[in-house]
C-alpha positions in Angstrom: 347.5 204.6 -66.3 344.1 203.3 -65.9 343.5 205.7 -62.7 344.4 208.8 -65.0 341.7 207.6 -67.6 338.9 207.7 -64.8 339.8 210.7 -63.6 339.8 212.7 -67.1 336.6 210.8 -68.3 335.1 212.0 -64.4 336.5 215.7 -65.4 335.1 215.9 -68.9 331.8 215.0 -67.4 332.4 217.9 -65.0 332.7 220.7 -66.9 329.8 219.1 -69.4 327.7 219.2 -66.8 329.1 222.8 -65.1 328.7 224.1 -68.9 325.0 222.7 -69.5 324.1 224.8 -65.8 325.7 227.3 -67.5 324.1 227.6 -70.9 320.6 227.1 -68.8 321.1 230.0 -66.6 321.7 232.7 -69.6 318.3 230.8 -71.5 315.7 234.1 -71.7 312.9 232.0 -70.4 314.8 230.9 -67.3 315.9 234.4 -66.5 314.7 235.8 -63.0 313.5 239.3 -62.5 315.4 240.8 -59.6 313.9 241.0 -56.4 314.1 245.2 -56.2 312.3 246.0 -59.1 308.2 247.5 -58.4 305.8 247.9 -59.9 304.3 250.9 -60.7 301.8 253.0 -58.7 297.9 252.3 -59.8 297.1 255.7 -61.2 300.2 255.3 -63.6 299.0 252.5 -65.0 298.0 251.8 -68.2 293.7 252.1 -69.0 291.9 248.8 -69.5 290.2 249.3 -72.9 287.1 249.7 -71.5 288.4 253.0 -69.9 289.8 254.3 -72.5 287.3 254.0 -75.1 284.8 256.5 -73.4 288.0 259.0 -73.7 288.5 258.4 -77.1 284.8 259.2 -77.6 285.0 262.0 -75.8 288.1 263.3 -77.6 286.1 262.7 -81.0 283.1 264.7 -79.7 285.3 267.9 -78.5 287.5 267.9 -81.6 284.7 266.9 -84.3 282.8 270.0 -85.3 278.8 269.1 -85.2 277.2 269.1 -88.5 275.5 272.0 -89.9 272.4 271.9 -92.2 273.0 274.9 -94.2 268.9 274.7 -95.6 267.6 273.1 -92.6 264.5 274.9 -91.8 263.7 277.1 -88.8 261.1 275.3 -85.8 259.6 279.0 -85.4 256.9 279.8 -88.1 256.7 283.0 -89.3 254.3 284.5 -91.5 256.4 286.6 -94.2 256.0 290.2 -94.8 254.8 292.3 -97.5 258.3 293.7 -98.0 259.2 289.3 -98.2 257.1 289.1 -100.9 258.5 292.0 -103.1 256.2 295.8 -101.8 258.7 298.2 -100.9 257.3 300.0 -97.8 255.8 303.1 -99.6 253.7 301.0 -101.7 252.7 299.2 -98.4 252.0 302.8 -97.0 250.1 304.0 -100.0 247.9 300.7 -99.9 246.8 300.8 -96.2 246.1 304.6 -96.5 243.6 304.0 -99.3 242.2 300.7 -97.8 241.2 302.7 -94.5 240.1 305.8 -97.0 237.7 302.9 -98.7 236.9 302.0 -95.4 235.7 304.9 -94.3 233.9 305.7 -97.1 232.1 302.8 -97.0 230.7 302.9 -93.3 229.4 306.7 -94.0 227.4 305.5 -96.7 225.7 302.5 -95.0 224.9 305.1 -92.5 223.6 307.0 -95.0 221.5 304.1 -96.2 220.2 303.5 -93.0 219.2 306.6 -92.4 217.4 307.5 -96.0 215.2 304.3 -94.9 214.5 305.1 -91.7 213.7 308.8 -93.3 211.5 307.0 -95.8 209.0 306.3 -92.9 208.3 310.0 -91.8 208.0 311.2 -95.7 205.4 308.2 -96.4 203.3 309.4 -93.4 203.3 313.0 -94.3 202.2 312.4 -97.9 199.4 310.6 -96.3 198.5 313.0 -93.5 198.3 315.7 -96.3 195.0 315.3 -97.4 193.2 316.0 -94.1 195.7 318.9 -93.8 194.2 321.3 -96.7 190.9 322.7 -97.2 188.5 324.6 -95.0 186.9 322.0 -92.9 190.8 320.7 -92.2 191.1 320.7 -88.0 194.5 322.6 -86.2 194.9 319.0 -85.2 195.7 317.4 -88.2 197.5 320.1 -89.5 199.9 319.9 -86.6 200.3 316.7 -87.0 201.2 316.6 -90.9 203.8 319.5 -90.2 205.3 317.3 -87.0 205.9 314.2 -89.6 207.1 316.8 -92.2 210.0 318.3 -89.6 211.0 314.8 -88.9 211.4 313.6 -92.3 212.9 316.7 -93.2 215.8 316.0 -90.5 216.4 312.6 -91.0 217.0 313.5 -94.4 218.9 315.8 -94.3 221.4 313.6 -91.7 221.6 311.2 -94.1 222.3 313.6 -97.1 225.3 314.5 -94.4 226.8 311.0 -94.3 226.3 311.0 -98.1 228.1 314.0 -98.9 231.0 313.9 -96.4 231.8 310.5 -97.7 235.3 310.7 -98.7 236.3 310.4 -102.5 238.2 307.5 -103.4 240.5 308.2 -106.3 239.9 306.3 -109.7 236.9 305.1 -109.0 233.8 305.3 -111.3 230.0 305.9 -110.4 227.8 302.8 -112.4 224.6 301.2 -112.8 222.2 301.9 -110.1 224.6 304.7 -108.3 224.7 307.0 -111.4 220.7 306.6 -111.1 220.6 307.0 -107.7 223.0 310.2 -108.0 220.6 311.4 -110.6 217.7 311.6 -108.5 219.2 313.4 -106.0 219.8 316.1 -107.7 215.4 316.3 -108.0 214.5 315.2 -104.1 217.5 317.1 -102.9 216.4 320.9 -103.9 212.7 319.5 -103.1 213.6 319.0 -99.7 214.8 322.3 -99.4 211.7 323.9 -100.9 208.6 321.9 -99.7 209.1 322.4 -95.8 209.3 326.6 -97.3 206.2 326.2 -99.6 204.7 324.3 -96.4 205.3 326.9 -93.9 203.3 329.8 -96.4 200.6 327.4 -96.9 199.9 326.8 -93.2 200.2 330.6 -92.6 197.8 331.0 -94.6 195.4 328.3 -93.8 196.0 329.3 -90.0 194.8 332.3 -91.1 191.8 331.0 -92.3 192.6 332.0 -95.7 192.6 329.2 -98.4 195.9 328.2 -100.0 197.0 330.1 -102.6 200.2 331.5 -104.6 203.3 329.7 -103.5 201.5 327.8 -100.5 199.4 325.8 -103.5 202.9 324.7 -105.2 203.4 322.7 -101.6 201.3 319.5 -102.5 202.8 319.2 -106.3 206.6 319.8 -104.9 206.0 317.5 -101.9 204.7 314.5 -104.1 207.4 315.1 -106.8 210.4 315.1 -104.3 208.9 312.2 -102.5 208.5 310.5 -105.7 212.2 311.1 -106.5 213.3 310.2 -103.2 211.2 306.6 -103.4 213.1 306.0 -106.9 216.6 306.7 -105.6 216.1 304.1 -102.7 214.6 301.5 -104.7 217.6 302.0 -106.8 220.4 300.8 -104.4 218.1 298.9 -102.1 216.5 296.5 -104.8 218.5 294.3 -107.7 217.3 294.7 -111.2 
């Protein structure tokens, strides 16, 4: 009786023990993987953060549109046009045309300037050479001599009354001050131009002759000192500020 006791205490022991193996063999901790499982090949493996971050980044940058400044201003400068700042192209057209007529106009008469005082020269020293060229004890020399400065003066004014008068015309433009003057006495040394290198020619016919001055070779002097007169006045006018 005793015997039985013993050997049913020794097998509840047994299958305490053969129940605790058991219960620690299906424990998730004490689980063993099985021997025929791999691992998985190195390019399938998951990225380490610091490899996929430069991806992400990447990503961003290809799917993120760059942003636009929509009044960002241009690095080329550019001056802006006439038609920029409101000319339509024929006013532009109309302008330049009568900016290169002014222009024009302008350089023909500072020729024309130059010219009348370079002319002023030869007209001075025939005035002067004209009192040794009349009267009966007069030599051919000095005769020859005042007609010479006479021809030049007479052709260098006359190139310069060229420039003058082939000037083009501006339109809406008004003659003033010292041009209306200067306009005025033209109209006196211009026809005396014309007429003293005639009146000169009779009067040194005649005095080569040997005759003495007389009819229209006496009205030389008086028309020669009037339009040289004239012609002194006009350039003063436009060469000297009143």
């Amino acid at each position: 009786m005793k015997r039985n006791r013993l050997q049913a205490v020794a097998a509840s022991i047994l299958c305490y023990f053969i129940l605790s193996l058991l219960s620690l063999a299906q424990a998730p901790g004490t689980a063993v993987p099985p021997q025929n499982i791999q691992s998985p090949p190195p390019d399938q493996t998951a990225p380490s953060p610091s490899q996929s971050k430069p991806q992400a980044d990447s990503q961003d940058q290809q799917t993120t549109p760059p942003a636009q400044l929509p009044n960002a201003p241009s690095s080329s400068k550019t001056a802006p046009s006439l038609e920029d700042l409101g000319f339509s192209t024929s006013q532009t057209q109309g302008d330049a045309q009568r900016q290169a007529l002014l222009d024009k106009r302008t350089h023909m008469l500072k020729v024309h300037q130059r010219l009348g005082l370079i002319a002023a020269i030869p007209i001075t020293a025939s005035v002067i050479t004209s009192v040794n060229a009349g009267g009966k004890g007069t030599s051919t020399t000095s005769r020859d001599l005042h007609a010479a400065l006479g021809g030049l003066a007479g052709d260098l004014y006359f190139i310069s009354a060229y420039y003058a008068i082939r000037a083009p015309r501006v339109p809406g433009t008004q003659t003033r001050g010292p041009i209306r003057f200067h306009k005025a006495m033209a109209w006196i040394h211009g026809p005396g131009m014309i007429a003293t290198p005639i009146l000169g020619i009779i009067a040194f016919d005649q005095k080569s002759k040997g005759e003495k001055v007389h009819g229209l070779g006496a009205a030389h002097g008086p028309v020669a000192i009037v339009t040289a007169g004239a012609f002194g006045a006009a350039l003063l006018s436009v060469s000297v500020k009143f």
